[in-house]
N, C-alpha and C positions, 0 to 999 in steps of 0.2 A: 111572033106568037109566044106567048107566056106558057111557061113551063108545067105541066101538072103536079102538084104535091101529090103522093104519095104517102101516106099513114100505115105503120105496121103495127099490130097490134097482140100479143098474145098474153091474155088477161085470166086463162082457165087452164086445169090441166086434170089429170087422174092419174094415181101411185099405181103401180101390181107389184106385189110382192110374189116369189118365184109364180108368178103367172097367175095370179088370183087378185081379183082387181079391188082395191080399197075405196072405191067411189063412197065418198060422203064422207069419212073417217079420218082422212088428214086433214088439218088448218092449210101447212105450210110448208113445202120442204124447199129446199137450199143446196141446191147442186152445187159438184165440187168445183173448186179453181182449179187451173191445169197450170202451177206456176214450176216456172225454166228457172233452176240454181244456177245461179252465173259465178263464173269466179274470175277473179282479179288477176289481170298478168299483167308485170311490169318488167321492164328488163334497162338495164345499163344502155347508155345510148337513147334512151327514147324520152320525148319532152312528156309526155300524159302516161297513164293507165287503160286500159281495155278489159271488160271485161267479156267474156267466150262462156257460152251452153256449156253446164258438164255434169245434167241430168235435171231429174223432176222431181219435186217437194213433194212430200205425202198428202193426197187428196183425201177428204174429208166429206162427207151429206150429211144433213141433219134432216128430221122430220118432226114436225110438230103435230099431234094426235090432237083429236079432238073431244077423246073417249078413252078407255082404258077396252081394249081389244084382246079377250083372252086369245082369238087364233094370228093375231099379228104376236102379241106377249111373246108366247111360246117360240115363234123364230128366231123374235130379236135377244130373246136371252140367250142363245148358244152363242159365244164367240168362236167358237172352234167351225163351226159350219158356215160357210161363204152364202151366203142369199143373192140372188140376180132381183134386183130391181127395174123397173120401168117406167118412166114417166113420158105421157102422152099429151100432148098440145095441142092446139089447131092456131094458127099463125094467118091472123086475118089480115085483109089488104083494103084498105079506104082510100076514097078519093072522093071528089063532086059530086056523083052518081051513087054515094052509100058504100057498102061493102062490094067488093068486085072481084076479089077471089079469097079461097080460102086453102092452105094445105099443112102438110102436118109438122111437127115437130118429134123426134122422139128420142129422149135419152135411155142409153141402156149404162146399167152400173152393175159390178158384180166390188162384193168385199163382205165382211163382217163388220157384223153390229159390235159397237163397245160401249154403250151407255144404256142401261137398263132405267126406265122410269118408275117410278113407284106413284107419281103422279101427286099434285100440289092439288089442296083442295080449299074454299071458298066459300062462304054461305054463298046461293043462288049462282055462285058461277061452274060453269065445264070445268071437267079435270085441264089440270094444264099437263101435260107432259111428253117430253120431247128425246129419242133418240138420234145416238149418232153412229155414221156408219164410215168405218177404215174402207176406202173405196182404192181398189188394185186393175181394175178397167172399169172405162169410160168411154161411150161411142155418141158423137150428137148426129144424128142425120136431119137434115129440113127438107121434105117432100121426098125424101126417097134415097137422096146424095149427102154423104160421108161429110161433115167439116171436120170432125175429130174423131179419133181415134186413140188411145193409150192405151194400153198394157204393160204393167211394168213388171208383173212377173213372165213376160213372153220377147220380153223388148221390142214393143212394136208401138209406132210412135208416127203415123198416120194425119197429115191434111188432105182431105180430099182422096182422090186412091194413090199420091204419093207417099210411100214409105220412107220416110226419112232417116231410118236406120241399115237403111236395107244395104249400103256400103258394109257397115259401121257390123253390123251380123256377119258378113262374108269374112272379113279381115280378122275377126275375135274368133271365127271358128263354130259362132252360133245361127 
């Protein structure tokens, strides 16, 4: 018997900014990478190099407006006040039979804004303008359940509900 393909699909999504939902008003946004600083060990004795985890790059989101928003404006110009973000998905499933389930996706990001737009303008076209935002946590859930987790001002560093620091806090004393 031939196997069924599966198709995942998630082509839509909607912004909140601390809790107030931006539907229609962004293009784009660009959630952050969660990239692993690796470093080099090599020692006397050994034919190669290795490199070993010994922390996390600074995460970054960008968002691309599609308007000039004086009650978004006003948030994203404090860099001193953290904003909690939210983006919302629905994460479709395809097969033979059309679509055959649907469930959610949803990132939570907390950080400050650091790029103010002033916005680029066009005959006949939308403002272009695009903030970015210093992101210090980062949570992705799909239907319900955790894949990621960061915090890196809490040191909490999350796949699934294992905590992967949670040695690494007892031994430091945090």
């Amino acid at each position: 018997m031939a196997q069924q393909i599966e198709i995942k699909r998630l082509t839509n999504a909607n912004v909140y900014v601390d809790g107030n939902s931006l539907l229609g008003k962004v293009d784009e946004c660009k959630l952050p990478e969660v990239n692993v600083t690796m470093s080099e060990h090599k020692a006397l004795g050994m034919q190669g190099k290795l490199e070993f985890p010994s922390g996390i790059d600074k995460m970054e989101a960008t968002f691309k407006w599609n308007s000039l928003y004086s009650d978004v404006l006003t948030k994203v110009a404090n860099p001193f006040k953290a904003a909690e973000v939210q983006v919302r998905g629905s994460l479709e499933t395809y097969g033979n039979a059309g679509r055959t389930d649907e469930i959610s996706v949803v990132v939570y990001l907390t950080g400050s804004f650091k790029k103010f737009p002033m916005g680029g303008f066009k005959q006949n076209d939308n403002v272009d303008a695009e903030t970015a935002m210093s992101v210090t946590y980062c949570k992705m859930e799909i239907d319900g359940q955790v894949m990621l987790e960061v915090d890196v001002l809490a040191n909490i560093y999350k796949t699934g509900e294992v905590d992967l620091l949670k040695f690494y806090k007892t031994i430091i004393g945090g």
